[in-house]
ROMI-26363 format. One record per atom (N, C-alpha, C): residue number from 1; atom name; residue in one letter; y, z, x. Coordinates in steps of 0.2 Angstrom, whole numbers, plus 5000, padded with zeros to 4 digits. Each point is the difference from the previous one (the first is absolute). Example, Ala and Ser with C-alpha at 12.3 -4.5 7.8 and 13.67 -1.06 7.14 Angstrom:
2
<pos:1 | site:N | code:A | north:4972 | up:5039 | east:5066> $
<pos:1 | site:CA | code:A | north:5006 | up:5000 | east:4996> $
<pos:1 | site:C | code:A | north:5006 | up:5000 | east:5004> $
<pos:2 | site:N | code:S | north:5005 | up:4996 | east:4998> $
<pos:2 | site:CA | code:S | north:5006 | up:5001 | east:5004> $
<pos:2 | site:C | code:S | north:5005 | up:5003 | east:4996> $
//
This chain:
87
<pos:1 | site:N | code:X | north:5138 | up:4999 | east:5022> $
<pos:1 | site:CA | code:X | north:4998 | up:4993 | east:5002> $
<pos:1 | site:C | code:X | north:4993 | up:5000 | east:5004> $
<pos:2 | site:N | code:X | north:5000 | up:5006 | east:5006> $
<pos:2 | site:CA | code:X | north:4995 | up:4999 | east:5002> $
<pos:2 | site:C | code:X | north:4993 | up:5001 | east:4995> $
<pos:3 | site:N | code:X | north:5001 | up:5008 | east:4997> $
<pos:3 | site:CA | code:X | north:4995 | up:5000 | east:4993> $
<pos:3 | site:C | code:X | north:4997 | up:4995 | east:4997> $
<pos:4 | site:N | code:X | north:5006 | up:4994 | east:4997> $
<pos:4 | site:CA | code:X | north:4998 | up:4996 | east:4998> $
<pos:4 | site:C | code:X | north:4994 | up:4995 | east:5005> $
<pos:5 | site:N | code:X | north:5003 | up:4998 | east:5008> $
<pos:5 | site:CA | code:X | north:4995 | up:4998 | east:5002> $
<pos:5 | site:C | code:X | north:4994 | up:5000 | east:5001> $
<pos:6 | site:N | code:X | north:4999 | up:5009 | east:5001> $
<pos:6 | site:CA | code:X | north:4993 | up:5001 | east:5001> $
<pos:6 | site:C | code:X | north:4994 | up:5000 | east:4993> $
<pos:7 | site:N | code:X | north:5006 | up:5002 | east:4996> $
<pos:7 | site:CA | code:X | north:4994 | up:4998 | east:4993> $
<pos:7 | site:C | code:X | north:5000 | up:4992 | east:4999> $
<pos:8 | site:N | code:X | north:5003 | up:4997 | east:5001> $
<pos:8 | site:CA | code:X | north:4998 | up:4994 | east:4998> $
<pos:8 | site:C | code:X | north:4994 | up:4996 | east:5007> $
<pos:9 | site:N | code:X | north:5000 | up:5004 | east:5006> $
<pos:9 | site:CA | code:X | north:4994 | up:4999 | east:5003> $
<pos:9 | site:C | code:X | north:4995 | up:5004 | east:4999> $
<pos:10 | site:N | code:X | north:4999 | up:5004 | east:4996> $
<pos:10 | site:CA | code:X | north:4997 | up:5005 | east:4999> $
<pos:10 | site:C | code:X | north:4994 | up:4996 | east:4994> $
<pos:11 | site:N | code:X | north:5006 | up:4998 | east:4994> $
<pos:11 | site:CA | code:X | north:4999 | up:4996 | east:4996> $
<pos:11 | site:C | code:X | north:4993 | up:4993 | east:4999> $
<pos:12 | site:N | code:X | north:5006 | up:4998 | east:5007> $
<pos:12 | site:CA | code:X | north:4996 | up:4992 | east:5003> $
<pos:12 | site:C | code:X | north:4993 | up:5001 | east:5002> $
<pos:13 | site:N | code:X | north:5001 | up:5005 | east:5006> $
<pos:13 | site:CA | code:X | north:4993 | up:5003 | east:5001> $
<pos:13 | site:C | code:X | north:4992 | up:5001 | east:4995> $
<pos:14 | site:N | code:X | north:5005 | up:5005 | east:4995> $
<pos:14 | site:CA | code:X | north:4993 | up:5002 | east:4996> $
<pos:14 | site:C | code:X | north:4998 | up:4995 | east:4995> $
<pos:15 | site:N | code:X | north:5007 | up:4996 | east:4998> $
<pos:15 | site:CA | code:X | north:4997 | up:4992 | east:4997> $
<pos:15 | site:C | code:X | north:4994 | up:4997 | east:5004> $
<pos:16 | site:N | code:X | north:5002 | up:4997 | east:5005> $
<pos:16 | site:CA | code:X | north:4995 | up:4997 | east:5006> $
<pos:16 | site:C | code:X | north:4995 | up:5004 | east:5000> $
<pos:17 | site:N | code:X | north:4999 | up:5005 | east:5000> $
<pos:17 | site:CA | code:X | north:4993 | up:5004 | east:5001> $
<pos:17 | site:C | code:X | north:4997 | up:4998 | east:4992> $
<pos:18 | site:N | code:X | north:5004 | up:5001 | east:4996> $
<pos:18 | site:CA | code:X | north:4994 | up:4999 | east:4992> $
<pos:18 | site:C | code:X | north:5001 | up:4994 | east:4997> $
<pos:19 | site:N | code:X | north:5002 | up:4995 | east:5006> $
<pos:19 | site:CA | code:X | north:4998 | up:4992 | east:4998> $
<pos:19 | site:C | code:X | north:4995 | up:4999 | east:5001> $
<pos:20 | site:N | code:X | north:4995 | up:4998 | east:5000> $
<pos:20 | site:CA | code:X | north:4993 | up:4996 | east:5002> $
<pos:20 | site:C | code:X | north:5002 | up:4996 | east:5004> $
<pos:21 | site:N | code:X | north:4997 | up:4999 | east:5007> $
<pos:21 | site:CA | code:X | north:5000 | up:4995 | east:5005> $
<pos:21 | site:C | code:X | north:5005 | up:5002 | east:5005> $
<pos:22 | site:N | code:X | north:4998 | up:4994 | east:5003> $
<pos:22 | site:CA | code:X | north:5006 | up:5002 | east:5008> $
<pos:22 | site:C | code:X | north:5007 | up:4994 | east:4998> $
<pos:23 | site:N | code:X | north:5005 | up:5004 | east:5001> $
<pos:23 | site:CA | code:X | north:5006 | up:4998 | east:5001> $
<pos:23 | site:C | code:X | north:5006 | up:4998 | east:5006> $
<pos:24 | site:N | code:X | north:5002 | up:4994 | east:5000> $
<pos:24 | site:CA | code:X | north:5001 | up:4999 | east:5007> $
<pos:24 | site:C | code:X | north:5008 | up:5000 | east:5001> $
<pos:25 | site:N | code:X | north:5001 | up:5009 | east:4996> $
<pos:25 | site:CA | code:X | north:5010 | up:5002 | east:5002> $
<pos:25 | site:C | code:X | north:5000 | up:5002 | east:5005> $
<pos:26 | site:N | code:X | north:5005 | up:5001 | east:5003> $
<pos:26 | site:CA | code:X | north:5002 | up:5003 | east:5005> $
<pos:26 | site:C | code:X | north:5003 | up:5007 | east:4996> $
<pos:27 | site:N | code:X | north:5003 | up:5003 | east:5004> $
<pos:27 | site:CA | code:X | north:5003 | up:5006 | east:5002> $
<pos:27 | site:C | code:X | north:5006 | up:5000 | east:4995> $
<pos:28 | site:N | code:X | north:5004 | up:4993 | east:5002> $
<pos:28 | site:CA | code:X | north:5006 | up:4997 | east:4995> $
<pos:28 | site:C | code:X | north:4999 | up:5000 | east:4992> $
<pos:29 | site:N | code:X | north:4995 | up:4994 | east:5001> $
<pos:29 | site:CA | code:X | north:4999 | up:4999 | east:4995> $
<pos:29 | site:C | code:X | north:4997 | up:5006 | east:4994> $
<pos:30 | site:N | code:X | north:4996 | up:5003 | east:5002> $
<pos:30 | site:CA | code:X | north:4999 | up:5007 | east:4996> $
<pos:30 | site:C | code:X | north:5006 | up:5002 | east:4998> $
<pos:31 | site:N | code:X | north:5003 | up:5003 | east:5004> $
<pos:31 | site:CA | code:X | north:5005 | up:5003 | east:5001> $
<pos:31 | site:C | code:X | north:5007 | up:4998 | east:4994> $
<pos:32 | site:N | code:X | north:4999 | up:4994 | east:4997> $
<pos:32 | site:CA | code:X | north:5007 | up:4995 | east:4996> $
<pos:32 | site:C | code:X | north:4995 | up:5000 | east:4994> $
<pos:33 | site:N | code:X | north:4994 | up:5000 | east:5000> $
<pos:33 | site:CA | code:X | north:4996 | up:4998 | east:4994> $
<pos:33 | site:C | code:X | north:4999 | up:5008 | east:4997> $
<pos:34 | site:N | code:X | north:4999 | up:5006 | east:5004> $
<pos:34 | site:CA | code:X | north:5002 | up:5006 | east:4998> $
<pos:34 | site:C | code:X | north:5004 | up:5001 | east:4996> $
<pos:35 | site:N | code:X | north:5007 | up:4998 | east:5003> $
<pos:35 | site:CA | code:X | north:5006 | up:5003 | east:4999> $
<pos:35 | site:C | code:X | north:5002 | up:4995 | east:4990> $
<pos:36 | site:N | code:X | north:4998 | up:4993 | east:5002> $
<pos:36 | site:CA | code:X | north:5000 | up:4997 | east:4993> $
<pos:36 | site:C | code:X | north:4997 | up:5004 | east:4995> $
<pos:37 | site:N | code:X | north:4993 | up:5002 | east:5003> $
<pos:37 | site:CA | code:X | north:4997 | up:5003 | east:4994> $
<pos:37 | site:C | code:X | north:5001 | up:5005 | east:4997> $
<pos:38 | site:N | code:X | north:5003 | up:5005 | east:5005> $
<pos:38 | site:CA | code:X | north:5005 | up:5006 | east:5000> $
<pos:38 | site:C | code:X | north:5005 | up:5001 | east:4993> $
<pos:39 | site:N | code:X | north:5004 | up:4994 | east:5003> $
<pos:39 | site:CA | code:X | north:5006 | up:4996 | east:4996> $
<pos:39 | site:C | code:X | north:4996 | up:5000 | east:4990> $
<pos:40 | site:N | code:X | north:4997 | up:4996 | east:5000> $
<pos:40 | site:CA | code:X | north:4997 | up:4995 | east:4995> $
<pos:40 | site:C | code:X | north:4995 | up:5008 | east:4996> $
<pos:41 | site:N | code:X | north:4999 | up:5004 | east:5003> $
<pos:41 | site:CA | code:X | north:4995 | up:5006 | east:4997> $
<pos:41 | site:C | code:X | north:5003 | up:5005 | east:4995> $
<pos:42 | site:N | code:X | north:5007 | up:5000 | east:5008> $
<pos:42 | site:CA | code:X | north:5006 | up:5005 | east:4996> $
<pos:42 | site:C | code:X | north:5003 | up:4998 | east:4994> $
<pos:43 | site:N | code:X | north:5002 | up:4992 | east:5002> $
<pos:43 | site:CA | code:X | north:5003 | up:4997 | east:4992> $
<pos:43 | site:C | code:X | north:4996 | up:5001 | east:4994> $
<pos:44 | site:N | code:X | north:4995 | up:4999 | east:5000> $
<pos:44 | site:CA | code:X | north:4994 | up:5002 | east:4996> $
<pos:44 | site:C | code:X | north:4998 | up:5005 | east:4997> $
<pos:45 | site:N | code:X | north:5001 | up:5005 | east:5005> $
<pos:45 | site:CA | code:X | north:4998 | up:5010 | east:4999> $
<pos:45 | site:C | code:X | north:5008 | up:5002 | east:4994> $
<pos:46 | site:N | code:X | north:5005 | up:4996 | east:5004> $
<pos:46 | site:CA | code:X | north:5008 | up:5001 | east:4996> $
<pos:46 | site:C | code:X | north:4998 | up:4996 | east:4993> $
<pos:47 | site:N | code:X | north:4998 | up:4996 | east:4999> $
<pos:47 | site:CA | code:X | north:5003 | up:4995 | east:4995> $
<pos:47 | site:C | code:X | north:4994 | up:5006 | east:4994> $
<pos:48 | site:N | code:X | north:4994 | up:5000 | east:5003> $
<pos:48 | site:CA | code:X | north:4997 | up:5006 | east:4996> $
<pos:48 | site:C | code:X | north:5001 | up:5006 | east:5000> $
<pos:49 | site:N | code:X | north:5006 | up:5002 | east:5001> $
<pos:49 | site:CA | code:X | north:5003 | up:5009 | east:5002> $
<pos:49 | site:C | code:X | north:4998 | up:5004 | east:5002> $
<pos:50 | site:N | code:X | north:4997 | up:4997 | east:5004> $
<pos:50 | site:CA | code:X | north:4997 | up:5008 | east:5005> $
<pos:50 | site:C | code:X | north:5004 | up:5001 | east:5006> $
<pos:51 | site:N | code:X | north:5005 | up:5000 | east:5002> $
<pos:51 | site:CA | code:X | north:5008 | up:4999 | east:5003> $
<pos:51 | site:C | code:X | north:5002 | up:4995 | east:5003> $
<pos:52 | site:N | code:X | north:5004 | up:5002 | east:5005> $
<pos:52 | site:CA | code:X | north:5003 | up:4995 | east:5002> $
<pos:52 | site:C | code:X | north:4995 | up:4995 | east:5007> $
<pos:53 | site:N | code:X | north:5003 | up:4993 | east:5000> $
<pos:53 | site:CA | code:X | north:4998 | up:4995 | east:5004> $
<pos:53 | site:C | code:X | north:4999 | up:5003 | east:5008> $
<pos:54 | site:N | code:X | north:5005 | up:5008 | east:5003> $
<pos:54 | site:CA | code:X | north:4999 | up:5000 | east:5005> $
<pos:54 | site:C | code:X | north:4996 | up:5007 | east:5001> $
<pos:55 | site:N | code:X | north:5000 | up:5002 | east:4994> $
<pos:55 | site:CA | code:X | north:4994 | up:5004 | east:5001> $
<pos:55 | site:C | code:X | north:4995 | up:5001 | east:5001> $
<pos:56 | site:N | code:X | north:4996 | up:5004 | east:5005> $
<pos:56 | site:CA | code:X | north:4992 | up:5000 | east:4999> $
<pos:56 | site:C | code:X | north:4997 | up:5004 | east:4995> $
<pos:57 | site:N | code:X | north:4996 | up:4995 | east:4995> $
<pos:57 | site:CA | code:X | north:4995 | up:5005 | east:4997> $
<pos:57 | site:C | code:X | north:4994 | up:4995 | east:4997> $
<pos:58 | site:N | code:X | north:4996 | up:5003 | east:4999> $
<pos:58 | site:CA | code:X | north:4992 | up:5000 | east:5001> $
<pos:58 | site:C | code:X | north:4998 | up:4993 | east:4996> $
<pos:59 | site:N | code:X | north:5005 | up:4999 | east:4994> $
<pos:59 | site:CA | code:X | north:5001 | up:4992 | east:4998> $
<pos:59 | site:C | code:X | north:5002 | up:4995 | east:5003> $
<pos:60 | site:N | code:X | north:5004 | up:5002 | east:5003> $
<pos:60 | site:CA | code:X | north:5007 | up:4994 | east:5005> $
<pos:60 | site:C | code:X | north:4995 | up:4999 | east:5004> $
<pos:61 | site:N | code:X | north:4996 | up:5004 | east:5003> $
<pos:61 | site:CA | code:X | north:4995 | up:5000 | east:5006> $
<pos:61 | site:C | code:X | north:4995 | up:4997 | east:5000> $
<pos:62 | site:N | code:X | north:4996 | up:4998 | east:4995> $
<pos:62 | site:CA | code:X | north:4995 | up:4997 | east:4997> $
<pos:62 | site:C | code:X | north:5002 | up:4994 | east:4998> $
<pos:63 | site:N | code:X | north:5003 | up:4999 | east:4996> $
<pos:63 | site:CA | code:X | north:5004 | up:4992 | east:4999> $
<pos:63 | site:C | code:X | north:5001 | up:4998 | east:5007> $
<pos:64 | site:N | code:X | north:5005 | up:5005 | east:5004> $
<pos:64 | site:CA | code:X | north:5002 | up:4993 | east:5007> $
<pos:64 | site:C | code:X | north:4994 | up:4998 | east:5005> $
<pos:65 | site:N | code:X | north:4993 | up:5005 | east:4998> $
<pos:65 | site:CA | code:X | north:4993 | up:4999 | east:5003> $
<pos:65 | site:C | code:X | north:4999 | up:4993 | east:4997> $
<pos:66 | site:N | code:X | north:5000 | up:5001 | east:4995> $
<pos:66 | site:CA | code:X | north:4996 | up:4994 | east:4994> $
<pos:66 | site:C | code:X | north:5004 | up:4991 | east:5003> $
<pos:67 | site:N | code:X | north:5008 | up:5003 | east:4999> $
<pos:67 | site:CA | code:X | north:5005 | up:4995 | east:5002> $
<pos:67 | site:C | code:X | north:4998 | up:4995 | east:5008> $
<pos:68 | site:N | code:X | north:4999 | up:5007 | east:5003> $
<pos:68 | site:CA | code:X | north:4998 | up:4996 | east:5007> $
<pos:68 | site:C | code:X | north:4995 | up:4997 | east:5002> $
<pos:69 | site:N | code:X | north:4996 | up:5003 | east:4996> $
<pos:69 | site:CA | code:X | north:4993 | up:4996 | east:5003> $
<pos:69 | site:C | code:X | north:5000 | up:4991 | east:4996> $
<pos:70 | site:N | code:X | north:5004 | up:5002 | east:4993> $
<pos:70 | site:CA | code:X | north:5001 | up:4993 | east:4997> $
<pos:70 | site:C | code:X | north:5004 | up:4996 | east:5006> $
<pos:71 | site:N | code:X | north:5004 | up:5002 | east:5002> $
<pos:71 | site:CA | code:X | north:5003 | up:4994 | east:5004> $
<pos:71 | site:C | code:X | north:4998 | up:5001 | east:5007> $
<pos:72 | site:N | code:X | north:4995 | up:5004 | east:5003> $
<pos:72 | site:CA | code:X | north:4996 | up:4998 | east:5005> $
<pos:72 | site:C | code:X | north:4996 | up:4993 | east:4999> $
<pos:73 | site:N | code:X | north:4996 | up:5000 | east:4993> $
<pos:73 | site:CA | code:X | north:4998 | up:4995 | east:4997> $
<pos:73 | site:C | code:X | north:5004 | up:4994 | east:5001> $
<pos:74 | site:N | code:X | north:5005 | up:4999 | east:4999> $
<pos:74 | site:CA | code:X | north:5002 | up:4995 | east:4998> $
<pos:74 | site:C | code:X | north:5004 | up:4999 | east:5007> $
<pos:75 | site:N | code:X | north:5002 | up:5004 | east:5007> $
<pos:75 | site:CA | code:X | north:5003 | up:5000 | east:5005> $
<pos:75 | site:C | code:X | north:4993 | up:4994 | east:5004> $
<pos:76 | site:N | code:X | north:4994 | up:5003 | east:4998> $
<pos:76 | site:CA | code:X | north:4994 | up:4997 | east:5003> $
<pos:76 | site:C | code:X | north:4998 | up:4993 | east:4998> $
<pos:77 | site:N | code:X | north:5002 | up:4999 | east:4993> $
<pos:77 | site:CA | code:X | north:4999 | up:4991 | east:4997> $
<pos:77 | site:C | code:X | north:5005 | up:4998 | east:5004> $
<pos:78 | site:N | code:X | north:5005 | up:5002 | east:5000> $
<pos:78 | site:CA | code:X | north:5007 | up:4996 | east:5003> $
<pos:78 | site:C | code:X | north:4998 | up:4996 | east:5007> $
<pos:79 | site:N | code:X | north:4997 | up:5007 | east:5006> $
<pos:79 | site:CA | code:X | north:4997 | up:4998 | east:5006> $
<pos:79 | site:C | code:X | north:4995 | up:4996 | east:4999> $
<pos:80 | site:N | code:X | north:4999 | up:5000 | east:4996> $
<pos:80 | site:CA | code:X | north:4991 | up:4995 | east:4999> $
<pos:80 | site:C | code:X | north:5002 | up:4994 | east:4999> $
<pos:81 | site:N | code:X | north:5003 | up:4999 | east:4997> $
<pos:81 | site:CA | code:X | north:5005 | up:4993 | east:4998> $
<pos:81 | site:C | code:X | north:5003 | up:4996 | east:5004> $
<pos:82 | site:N | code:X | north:5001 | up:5003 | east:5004> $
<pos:82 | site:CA | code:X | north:5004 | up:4997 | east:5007> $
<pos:82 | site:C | code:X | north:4994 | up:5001 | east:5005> $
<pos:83 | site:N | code:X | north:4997 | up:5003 | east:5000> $
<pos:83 | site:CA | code:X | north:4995 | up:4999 | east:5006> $
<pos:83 | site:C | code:X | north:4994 | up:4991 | east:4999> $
<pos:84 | site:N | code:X | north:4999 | up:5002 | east:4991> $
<pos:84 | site:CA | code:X | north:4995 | up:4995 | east:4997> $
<pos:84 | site:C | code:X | north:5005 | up:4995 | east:4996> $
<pos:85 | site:N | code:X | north:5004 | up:4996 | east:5002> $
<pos:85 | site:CA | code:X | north:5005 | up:4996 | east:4995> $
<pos:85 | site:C | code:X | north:4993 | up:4995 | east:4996> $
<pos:86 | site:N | code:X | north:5002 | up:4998 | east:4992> $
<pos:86 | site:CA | code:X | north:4997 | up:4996 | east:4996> $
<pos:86 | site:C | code:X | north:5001 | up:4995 | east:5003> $
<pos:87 | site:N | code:X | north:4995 | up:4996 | east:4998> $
<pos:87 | site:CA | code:X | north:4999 | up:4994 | east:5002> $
<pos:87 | site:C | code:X | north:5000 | up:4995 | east:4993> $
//
């Protein structure tokens, strides 16, 4: 369990770093958008048989990058949205 935390902050981290722009997660927030991405990379690397959901390998690993940074993106419109409501 703890493994799995670190890689999903590890995760959240290197997403954050190869999004363009500045983002305004916290600690937390990385840290859950990680572990999603994590989640969502492994089901993906499985579903393409490169092993299992909780294994790590080089597929899984780049998927849950990919995954994260998508819902970075979308973690950010949510904020944005509530900061700036439609008129």
């Amino acid at each position: 369990m703890i493994g799995f935390i670190v890689a999903g902050l590890i995760i959240g981290a290197l997403a954050r770093l190869i999004k363009p722009g500045k983002q305004r997660l916290g600690l937390l927030a990385t840290l859950i958008l990680g572990l999603v991405g994590s989640v969502i990379g492994g089901t993906i690397a499985n579903l393409l048989g490169t092993g299992d959901i909780w294994e790590l390998n080089v597929l899984g690993f780049v998927m849950a990058v990919i995954a994260s940074i998508l819902l970075i993106g979308v973690a950010e419109g949510i904020a944005q949205s509530r900061h700036h409501p439609a008129h």
